[in-house]
C-alpha positions as CSV (number, residue, x, y, z in Angstrom):
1,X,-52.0,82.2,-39.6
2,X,-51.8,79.0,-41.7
3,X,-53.1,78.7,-45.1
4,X,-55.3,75.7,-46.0
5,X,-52.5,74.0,-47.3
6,X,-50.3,74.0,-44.3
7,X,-52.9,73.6,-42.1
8,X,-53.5,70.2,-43.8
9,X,-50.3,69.2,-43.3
10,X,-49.2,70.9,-40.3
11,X,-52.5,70.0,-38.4
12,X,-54.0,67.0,-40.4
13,X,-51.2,64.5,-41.0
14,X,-51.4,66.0,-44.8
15,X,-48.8,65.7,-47.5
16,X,-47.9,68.1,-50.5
17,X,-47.6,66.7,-53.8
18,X,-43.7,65.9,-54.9
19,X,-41.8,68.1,-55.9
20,X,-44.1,71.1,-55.8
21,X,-42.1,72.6,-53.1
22,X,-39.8,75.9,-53.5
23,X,-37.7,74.7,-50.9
24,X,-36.1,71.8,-53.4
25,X,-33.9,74.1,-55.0
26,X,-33.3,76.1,-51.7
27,X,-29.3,75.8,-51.3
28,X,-28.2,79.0,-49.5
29,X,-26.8,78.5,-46.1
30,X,-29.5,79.1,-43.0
31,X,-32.1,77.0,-41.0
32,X,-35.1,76.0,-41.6
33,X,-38.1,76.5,-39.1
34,X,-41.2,75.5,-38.4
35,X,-43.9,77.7,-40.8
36,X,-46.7,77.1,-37.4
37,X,-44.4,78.0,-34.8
38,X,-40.9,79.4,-35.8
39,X,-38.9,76.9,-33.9
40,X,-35.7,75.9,-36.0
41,X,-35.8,72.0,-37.0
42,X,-32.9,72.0,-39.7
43,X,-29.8,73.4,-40.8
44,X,-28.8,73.9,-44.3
45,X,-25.8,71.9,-43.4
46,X,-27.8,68.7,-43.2
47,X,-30.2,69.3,-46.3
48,X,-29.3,66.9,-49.3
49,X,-30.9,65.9,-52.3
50,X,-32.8,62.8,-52.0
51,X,-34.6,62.7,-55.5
52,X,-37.5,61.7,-53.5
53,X,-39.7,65.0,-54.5
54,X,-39.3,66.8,-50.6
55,X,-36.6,68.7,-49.0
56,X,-35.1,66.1,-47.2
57,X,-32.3,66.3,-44.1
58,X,-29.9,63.9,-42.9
59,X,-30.2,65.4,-39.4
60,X,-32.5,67.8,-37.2
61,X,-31.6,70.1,-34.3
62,X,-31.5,68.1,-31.2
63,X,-34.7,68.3,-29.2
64,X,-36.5,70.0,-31.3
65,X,-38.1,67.1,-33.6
66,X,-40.1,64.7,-32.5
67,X,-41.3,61.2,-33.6
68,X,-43.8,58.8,-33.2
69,X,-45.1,55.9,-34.8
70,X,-47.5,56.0,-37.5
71,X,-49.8,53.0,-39.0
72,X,-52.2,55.5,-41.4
73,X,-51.0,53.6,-44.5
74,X,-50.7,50.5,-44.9
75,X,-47.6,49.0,-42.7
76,X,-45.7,51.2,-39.8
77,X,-43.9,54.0,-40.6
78,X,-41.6,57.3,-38.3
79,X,-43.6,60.5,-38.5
80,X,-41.7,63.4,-37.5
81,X,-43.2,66.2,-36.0
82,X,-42.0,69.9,-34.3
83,X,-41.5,69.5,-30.8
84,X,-42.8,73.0,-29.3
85,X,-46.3,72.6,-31.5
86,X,-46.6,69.0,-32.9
87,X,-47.1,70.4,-36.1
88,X,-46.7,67.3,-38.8
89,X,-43.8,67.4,-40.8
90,X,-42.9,64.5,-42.5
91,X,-41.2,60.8,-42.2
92,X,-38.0,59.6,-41.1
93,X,-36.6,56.8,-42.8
94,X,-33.7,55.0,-42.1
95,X,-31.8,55.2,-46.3
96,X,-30.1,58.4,-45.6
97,X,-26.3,59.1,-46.1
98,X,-23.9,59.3,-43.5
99,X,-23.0,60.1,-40.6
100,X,-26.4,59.5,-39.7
101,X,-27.9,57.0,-42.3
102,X,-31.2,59.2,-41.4
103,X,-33.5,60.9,-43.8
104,X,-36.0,63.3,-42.8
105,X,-38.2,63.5,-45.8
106,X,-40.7,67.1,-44.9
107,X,-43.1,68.4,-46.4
108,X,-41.7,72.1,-47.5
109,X,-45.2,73.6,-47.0
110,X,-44.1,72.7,-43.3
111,X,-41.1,74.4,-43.0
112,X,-39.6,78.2,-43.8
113,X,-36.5,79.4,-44.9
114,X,-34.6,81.8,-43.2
115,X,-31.4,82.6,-44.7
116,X,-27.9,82.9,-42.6
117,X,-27.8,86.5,-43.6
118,X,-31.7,87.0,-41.9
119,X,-30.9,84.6,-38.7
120,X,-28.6,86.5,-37.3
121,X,-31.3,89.2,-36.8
122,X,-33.9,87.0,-36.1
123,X,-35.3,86.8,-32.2
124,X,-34.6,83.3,-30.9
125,X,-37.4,80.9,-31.3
């Protein structure tokens, strides 16, 4: 069950205000996975600080992100979504650090945290 917030994002296209998420200061290893579905999108490895205000990645778990093209504002941006339940997750923009020069800027209402020491007894997603 979503809240209204997520559901906004998740299902609407929504975005949460900067730096409102918990998940900013998040820097224990783990992955972080979808909050409609479960599927993992990121690794803790790839997480960096992009002083943008969102948790942002420099990399997601192959085949399980998504993009498309988005035209909502005003000019064409990447949208990046969960691949198993399209759930909205963010933008990918094309200023992130190396290897990949990728950054996956998500909305941290989006995603949950599951720590390295709670994966391993997770069921796979």
């Amino acid at each position: 069950m979503l809240t209204e917030e997520q559901y906004n994002v998740l299902r609407k296209g929504g975005t949460e205000p900067p730096f409102s998420s918990p998940l900013l200061k998040e820097h224990r290893p783990g992955k972080y996975v979808c909050a409609a579905c479960g599927l993992d999108l990121f690794s803790s490895g790839t997480k960096f600080d992009s002083g943008t205000g969102w948790p942002s990645f420099w990399d997601a778990i192959p085949l399980h992100v998504e993009t498309r093209e988005d035209r909502t504002l005003q000019g064409t941006r990447t949208e990046h979504h969960c691949a198993r339940c399209g759930g909205h997750q963010g933008h990918v923009f094309n200023d992130g650090p190396k290897p990949t020069g990728l950054r996956f800027c998500n909305n941290g209402i989006a995603l949950r945290f599951l720590p390295s020491d709670r994966c391993s007894m997770e069921a796979p997603a």
